[in-house]
N, C-alpha and C positions, 0 to 999 in steps of 0.2 A: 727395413724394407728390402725385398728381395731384387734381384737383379734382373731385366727385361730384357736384354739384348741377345740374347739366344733366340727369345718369341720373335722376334722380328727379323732374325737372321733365316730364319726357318722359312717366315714368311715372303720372305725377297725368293727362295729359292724353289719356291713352290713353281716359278714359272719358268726355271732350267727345262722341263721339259715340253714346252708350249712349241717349239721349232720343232721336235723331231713328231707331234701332233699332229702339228699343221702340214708335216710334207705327205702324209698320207695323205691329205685332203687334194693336195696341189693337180692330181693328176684328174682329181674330178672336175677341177677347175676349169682345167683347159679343156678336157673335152666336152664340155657344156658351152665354149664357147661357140656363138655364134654371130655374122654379122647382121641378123635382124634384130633392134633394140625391141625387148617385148614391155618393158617398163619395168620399174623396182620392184622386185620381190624379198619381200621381209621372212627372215630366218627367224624361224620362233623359239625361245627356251623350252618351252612345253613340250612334255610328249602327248601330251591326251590321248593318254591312255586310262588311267582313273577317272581324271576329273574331265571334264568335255567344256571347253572355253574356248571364246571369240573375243578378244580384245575386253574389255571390263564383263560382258556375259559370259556366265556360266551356262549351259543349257541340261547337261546330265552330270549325274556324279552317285556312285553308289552308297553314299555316307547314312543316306536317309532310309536306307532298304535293304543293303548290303547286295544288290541287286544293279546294274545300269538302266535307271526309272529317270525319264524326266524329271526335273526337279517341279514343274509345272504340276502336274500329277500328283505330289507328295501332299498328303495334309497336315503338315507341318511347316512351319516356317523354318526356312534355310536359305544363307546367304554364303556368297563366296566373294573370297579375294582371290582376282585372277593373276595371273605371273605379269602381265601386260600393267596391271595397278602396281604390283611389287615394284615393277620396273621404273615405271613412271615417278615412284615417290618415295623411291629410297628408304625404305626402312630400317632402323639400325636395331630393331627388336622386334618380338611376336609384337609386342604390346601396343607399337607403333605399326603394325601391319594389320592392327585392328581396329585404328581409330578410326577410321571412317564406316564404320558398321553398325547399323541398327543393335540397338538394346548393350551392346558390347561398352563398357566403360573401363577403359586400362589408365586411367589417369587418378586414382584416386591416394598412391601414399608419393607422389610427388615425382622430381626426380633421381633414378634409382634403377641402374643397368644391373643391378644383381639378378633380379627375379622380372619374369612376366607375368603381374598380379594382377589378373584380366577378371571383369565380374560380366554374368551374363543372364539378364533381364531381374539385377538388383543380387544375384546370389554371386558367391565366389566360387570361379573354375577352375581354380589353379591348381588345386588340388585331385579332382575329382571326375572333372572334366577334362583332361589335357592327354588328344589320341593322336597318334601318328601312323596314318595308313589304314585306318581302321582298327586299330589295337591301341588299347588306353597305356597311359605312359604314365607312370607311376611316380609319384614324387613326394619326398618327407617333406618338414617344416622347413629345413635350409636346401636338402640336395634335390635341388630342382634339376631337371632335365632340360637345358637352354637349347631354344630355340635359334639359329641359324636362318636368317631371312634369304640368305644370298641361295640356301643350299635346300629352299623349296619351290616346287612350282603351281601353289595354289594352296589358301586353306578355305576349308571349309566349316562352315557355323550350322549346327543345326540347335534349333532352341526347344528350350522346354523339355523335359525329363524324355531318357533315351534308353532305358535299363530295359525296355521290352527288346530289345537286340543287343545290347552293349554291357548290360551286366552295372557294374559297381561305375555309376556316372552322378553327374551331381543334376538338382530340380532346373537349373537355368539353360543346359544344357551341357553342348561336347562342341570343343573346336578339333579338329582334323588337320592337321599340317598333312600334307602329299609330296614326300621326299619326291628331288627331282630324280628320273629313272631313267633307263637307256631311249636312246629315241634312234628310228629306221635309216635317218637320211646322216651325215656328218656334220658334223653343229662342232666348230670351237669359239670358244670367247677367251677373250684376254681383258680386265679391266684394271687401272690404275684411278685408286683414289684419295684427296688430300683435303684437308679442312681444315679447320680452327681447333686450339687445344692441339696442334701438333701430330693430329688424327693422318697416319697414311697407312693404306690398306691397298693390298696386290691379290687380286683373285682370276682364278684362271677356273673353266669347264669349259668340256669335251668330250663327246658321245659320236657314237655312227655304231656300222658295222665292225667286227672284226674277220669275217670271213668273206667269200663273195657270194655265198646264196645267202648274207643275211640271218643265217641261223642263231648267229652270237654276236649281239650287244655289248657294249658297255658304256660307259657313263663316268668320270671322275670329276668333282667339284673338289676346288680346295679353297682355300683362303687364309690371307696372314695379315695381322693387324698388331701398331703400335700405336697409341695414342693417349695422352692425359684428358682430364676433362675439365671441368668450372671448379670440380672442389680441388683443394690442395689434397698431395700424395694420394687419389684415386684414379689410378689407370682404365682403361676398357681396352685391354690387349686380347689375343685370341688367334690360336690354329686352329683349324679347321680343314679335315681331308673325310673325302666320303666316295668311297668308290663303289661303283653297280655294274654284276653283271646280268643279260640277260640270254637266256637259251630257249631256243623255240626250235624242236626238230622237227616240227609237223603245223598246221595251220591250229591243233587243235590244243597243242599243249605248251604250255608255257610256265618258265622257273624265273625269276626272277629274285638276286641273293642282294641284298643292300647292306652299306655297311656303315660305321662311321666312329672316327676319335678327333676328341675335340680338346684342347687344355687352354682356360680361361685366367685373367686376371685381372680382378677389377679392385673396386673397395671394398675395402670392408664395413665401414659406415659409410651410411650419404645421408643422415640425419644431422639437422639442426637442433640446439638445445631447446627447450622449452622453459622460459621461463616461470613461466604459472600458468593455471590451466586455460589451454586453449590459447595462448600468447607465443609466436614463432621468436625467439631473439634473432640475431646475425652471426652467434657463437655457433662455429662448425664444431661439431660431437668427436670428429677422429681425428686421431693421432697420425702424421705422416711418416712417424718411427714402427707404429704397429698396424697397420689398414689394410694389409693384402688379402683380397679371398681369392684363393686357389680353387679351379675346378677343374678335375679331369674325368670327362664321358667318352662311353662308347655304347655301342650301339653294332649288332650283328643280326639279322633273320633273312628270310625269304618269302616271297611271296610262292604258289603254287597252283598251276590251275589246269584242268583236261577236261576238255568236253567230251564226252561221248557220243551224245547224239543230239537228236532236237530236243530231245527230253531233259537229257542229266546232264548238270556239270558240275566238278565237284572242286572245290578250292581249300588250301591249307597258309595260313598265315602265321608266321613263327616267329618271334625277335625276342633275344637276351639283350639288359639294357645296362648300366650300371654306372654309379655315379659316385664320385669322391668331394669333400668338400672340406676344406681350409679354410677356416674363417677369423682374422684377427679384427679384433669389435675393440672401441672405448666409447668413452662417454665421461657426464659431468654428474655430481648430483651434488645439491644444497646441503650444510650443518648447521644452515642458520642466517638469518635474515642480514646480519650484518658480515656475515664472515664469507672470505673469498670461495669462492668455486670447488670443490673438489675432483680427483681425476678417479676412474677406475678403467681398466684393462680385460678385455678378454678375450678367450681363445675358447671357440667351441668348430669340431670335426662332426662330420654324418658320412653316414655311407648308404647308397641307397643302391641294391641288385633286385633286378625281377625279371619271370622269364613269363612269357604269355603266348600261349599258342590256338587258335582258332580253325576248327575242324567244320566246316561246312557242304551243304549237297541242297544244290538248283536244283528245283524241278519244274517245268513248263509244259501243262497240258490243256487242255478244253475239257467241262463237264458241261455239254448239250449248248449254250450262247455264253459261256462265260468263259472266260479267258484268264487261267492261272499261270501265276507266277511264286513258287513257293522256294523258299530258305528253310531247311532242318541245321540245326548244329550244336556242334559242345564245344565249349572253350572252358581253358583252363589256365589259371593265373598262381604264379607265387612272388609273392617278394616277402625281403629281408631288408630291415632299415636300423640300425645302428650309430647311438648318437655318444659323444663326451664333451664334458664343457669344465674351462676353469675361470677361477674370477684373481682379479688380485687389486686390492686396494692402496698398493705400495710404490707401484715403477713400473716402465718398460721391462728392465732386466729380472727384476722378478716373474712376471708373466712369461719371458721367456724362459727362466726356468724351470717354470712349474709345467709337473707330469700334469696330464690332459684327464682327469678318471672319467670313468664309465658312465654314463647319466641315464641311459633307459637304449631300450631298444624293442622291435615286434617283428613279428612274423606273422605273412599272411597267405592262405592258400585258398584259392576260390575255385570253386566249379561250379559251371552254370549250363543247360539246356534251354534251349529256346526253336520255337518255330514262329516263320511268320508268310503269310497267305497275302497277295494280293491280287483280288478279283475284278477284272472286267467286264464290264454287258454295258455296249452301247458306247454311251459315254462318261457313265460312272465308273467310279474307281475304290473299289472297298480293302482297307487295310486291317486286317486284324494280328497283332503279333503277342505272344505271351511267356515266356523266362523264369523258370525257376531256379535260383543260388542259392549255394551254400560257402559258407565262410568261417573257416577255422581263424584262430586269429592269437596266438601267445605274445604277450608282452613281459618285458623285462625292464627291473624296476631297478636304480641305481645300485643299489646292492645285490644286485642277480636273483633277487628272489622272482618270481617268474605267478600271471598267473593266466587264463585260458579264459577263451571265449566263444560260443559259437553261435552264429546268427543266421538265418534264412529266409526268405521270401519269395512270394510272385512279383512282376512286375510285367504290365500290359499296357497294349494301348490299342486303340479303334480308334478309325480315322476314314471319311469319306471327301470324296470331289468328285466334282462333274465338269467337265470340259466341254464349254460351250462352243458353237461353231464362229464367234468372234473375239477366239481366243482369251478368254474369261473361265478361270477356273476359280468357283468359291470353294469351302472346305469348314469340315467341324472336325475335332478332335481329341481324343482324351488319352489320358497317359498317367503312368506311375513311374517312380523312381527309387531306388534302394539302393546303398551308399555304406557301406562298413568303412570305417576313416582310419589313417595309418596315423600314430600317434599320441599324444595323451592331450588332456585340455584340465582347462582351472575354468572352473566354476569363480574362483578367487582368483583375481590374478594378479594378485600382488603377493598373494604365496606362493611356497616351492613344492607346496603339493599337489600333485596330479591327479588323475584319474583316464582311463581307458577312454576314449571318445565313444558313446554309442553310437549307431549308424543310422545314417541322415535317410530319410523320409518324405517320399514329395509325392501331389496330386497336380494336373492343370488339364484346364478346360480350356479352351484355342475355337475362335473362329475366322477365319481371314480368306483372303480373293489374292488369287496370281491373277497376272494380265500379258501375255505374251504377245507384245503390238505386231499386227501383220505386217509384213513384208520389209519390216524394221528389226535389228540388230538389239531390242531393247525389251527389257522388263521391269514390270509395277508389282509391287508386292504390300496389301494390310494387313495384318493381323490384331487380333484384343485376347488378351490372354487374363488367366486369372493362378495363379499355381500358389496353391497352402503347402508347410516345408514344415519337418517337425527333427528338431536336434542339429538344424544346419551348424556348419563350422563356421568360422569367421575367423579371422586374423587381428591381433591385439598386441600395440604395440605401446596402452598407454601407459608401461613402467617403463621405457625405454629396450624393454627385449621384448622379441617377437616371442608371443604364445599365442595356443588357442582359446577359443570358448565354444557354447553351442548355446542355440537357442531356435525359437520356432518364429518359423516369418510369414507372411501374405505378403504376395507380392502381386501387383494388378497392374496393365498398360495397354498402350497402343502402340504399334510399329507402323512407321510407313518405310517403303525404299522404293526408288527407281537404281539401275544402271543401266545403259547403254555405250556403245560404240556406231555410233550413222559413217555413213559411207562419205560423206564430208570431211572428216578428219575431225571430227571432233566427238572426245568422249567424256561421258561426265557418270558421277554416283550421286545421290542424295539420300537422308536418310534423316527422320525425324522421332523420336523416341519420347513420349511419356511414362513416365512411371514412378510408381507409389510402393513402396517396400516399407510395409507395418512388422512392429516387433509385437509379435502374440505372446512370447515368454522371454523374458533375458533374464538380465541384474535388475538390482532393487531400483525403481521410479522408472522402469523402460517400457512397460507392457502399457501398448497403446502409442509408443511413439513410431514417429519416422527413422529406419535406420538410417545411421551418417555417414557423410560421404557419398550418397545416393540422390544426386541432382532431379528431380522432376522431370526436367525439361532435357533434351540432348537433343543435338542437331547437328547435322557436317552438310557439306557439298562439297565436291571435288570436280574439276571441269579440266582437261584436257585439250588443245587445241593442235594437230599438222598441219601446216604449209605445206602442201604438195603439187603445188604451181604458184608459177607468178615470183615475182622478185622475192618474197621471203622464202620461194622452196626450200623445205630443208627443216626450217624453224619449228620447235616444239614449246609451245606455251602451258603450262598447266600453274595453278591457285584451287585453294580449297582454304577454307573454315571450318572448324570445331570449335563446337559453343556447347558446355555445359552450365547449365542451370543454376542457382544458386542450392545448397544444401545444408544440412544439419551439420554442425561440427562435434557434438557426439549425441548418444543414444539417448539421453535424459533432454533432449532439445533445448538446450539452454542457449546453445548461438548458433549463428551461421555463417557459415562460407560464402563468400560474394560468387555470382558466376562471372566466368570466367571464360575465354576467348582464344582463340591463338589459330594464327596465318601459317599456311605455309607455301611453298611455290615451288616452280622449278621451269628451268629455262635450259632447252638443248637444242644443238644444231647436229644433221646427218647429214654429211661430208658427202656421202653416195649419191645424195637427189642432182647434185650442181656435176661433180666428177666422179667418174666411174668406176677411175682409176683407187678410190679411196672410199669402192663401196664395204659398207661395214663399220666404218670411223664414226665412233657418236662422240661428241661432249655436249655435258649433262651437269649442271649446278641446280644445286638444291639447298631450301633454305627451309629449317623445321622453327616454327614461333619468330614468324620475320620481323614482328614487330618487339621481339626481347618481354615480352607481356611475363611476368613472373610476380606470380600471387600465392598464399598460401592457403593448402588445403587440407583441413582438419577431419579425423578419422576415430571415432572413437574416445574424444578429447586430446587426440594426440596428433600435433602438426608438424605438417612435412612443405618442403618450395619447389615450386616447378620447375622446371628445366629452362634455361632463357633462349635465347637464342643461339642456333647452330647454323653454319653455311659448310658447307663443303663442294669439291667439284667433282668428278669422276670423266677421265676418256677410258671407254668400250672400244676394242677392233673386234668384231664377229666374221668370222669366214666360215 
């Protein structure tokens, strides 16, 4: 096992420069001071500048339009986690920054900080769906592109097939992470964090001006973490630095460069053995001599944008992404009913590079009562993904000596056109968008022998609402999706032979009602969806390694959500989820069942309480529930998963409300599964255990 005190030395030293930050700030300090008390003003992480939020609401965000559209307007369902939820509930992963979201279920292969393996209204998006900034983020079977909770400030969820503006996305939709960016005013944070499992974590961000007309931005997050977890020799260590700048010489144009390296280390396994099918034992699968998965990302583009007039504005989104991955795996497997256990070892690396850049041109006119808003563009995608794996059935030291070979790899270059119109008259809202791709796609097969592929399609969607005058917007909508998959899949997955994935295929019909309550801080959101999938991917781990498959699903539900923030200090989410996810093709005895791991029922509430007078001034109360359903433990429906439950909380006091002196001091504990509720949950016939209980605390100074 590799050595960790370098990762944390790194990470102590991330906040060396937090003093010569803060003395820039100091002079603003003072001269702001005054002796009229105006009352507490709250420093916000956000720049809203993408996404447009209020305390748990969202109100705008371009994810759904490429456009700044109400999200009211949209005929789509879309949800957002705001920076204010982030904050409030600590998340230590995407997957956990999504639990309280409608149709989103990031719970189903257990506990497992390797990956964010989020499903979205019954399909998996981790693949397919995973964008950041509005450009899709490209990830193989292991080099996933880790998501950074501390170092976003909002994502956004838009559901149901997105390929009419977004190109290669999956049927259940696209989540949106919105890297945090420069922001106008000076904002620094310093936070110290310490938990259970030996968890302590130093992160510092810092943004303002760097000139004094404001023309140049910038922005730096960083973050350093050491800490073990519940399983023996699995860490969840991690740097993270992300620096932004922004240039603005004119009201009308704007550059903004984002950047980001990040080098992780957690386990390599987090699986329990399985003793026979569908039976979880207490036998942990990894080895604390060989567990480490290494990852090192980075991350470089720009945003770009000039308006010309009332008419035109044209924008260019650019980012090179790239992703390294070290993976040391074991595990156990049977010779025999009566004979003890056996061990095996292994080491499999990926590499995953893509570059994607997004050429677009606004145009905003009137034809006679109608009110256009139109998006033309071309984007263009490539990546390169590159895999090696060894096995060894003998030793630790054997696996370490074995050379790593070649096991496949693909190349993938995509170009796509698209336009999309959105017309007003009155208080209708008509969306029509349409997208033609093409997709070269060469894979390489462990012996280098190589073979091609090229695939193309339309993808559309039409979409109406109407905005009634008591804030009631209903909405119908249709849509397509087209999906070329990086990788190969087994039909058989208990062989070692592959096949090309073909490209995933989806339809959904949507009808649903926004509700934007008057002169309240809060919104209602229905929807009932229906979307047919044809060659979807899935994730399949029931030989003890992750491979893929594909097959074609129906997937049917209802969504309900509210969020709000009231001017009482109290904010809450709620969000209740139905849904039916049928297997129309897989393996042998599946066609006609329920896919597994796919709870009916899901449900969260989250609720927020401030003290802002009175003896508790200061006091932050929040609790929230997640409840999933009970579900199938694999796709032949032979058992099931019990539903399952789990608390979470958090309790913080702000130093500023009582003394002035100490405006900006937060302490914040937080407790994820407070009641330790740890059950097991089956996926495919293959089970995984939850996460038990976690506590941790964090003190915040913001100046």
């Amino acid at each position: 096992m590799r050595t960790r005190s370098a990762t944390w030395r790194l990470g102590i030293s991330l906040l060396g420069g937090a003093a010569m930050l803060g003395q820039s700030g100091a002079a603003h300090a003072q001269d702001s001071e005054t002796s009229t008390m105006l009352g507490k003003i709250e420093v916000t992480a956000q720049s809203n500048e993408i996404l447009k939020q209020d305390g748990y609401v969202a109100k705008k965000d371009r994810i759904g339009t490429k456009t700044d559209t109400p999200i009211a307007r949209i005929p789509q369902a879309i949800s957002v986690v705001t920076q204010k939820q982030i904050e409030d509930q600590k998340p230590r992963t995407l997957n956990e920054t999504l639990g309280y979201t409608a149709s989103a279920n990031p719970n189903s292969f257990g506990f497992d900080t390797r990956y964010d393996a989020f499903f979205l209204r019954g399909f998996q998006a981790f693949y397919n769906g995973m964008f950041r900034d509005g450009l899709r983020q490209y990830n193989g079977p292991s080099a996933w592109f880790k998501t950074e909770p501390y170092g976003i400030e909002g994502v956004t969820i838009l559901k149901g097939p997105a390929s009419s503006l977004y190109g290669v996305s999956g049927p259940g939709g696209i989540v949106n992470v919105v890297t945090k960016r420069p922001k106008d005013e000076p904002f620094r944070e310093i936070e110290l964090l310490a938990g259970e499992h030996n968890r302590f974590q130093a992160a510092l961000d810092a943004s303002g001006p760097v000139n004094e007309d404001g023309s140049i931005l910038y922005r730096f997050t960083s973050l350093g973490r050491k800490s073990d977890t519940e399983l023996p020799g699995y860490p969840d260590d991690k740097i993270y630095l992300a620096p932004a700048v922004t240039f603005k010489p004119d009201e009308d144009t704007k550059l903004t460069i984002l950047g980001e390296y990040s080098k992780s280390v957690t386990g390599g396994t987090a699986a329990f053995y399985n003793s026979r099918y569908g039976v979880l034992s207490n036998l942990y699968e990894g080895d604390p001599a060989w567990n480490d998965f290494d990852q090192s990302q980075g991350r470089i583009g720009y945003e770009f944008e000039h308006r010309f007039n009332d008419v035109l504005t044209v924008r260019q989104n650019l980012r090179y992404n790239a992703v390294d991955s070290d993976i040391e795996y074991s595990g156990h497997y049977s010779i025999g009913a009566d004979q003890p256990l056996q061990r095996y070892w292994g080491h499999y690396t990926e590499t995953m590079k893509n570059f994607v850049v997004d050429n677009m041109a606004q145009f905003e006119f009137d034809t006679g009562a109608v009110k256009h808003t139109a998006v033309g563009g071309i984007d263009y995608a490539w990546s390169d993904y590159d895999a090696a794996s060894g096995i060894s059935y003998v030793s630790v030291d054997d696996i370490k000596a074995m050379p790593v070979p070649h096991s496949g790899g693909q190349q993938m270059d995509q170009l796509g056109v698209y336009l999309h119109d959105q017309m007003e008259w009155n208080d209708f809202t008509l969306f029509t968008s349409g997208r033609y791709d093409w997709v070269d796609t060469t894979s390489t097969a462990a012996d280098y022998s190589t073979s091609k592929q090229k695939d193309s399609a339309f993808s559309g969607r039409l979409g109406l609402s109407y905005q009634t005058e008591w804030g009631i917007t209903p909405y119908v909508n249709y849509s397509t999706s087209f999906s070329p998959n990086i990788g190969f899949v087994y039909d058989d997955v208990t062989s070692i032979v592959g096949r090309v994935a073909r490209p995933t295929i989806a339809t959904q019909k949507e009808i649903g009602v926004k509700y934007e309550i008057p002169d309240h801080n809060a919104t209602v959101s229905a929807a009932l969806f229906d979307i047919d999938q044809k060659d979807g991917v899935v994730f399949d781990a029931s030989t003890g390694i992750n491979k893929q498959r594909q097959l074609d699903l129906n997937s049917r539900g209802l969504e309900l959500e509210a969020n709000a923030t009231l001017d009482n200090g109290f904010s809450f989410i709620a969000s209740y989820t139905y849904l039916r996810v049928r297997i129309e093709r897989g393996a042998e005895d599946t066609a006609g069942k329920e896919l597994s791991a796919t709870p009916n029922h899901i449900l969260s509430l989250w609720g927020h309480y401030q003290f802002e007078n009175g003896t508790l001034e200061g006091l932050g109360l929040g609790t929230g529930v997640r409840v999933a359903g009970s579900s199938y433990g694999d796709d032949t429906n032979t058992f099931r998963n019990s539903a399952r439950a789990f608390v979470d909380a958090s309790l913080s006091y702000d130093f500023g409300y009582r003394n002035p002196k100490l405006e900006g001091v937060k302490l914040q504990v937080n407790a994820k599964n407070l009641f330790d509720n740890q059950k097991t949950i089956c996926s495919a016939g293959y089970c995984y255990r939850d996460e038990g209980r976690s506590l941790f605390a964090s003190l915040r100074y913001r100046f």
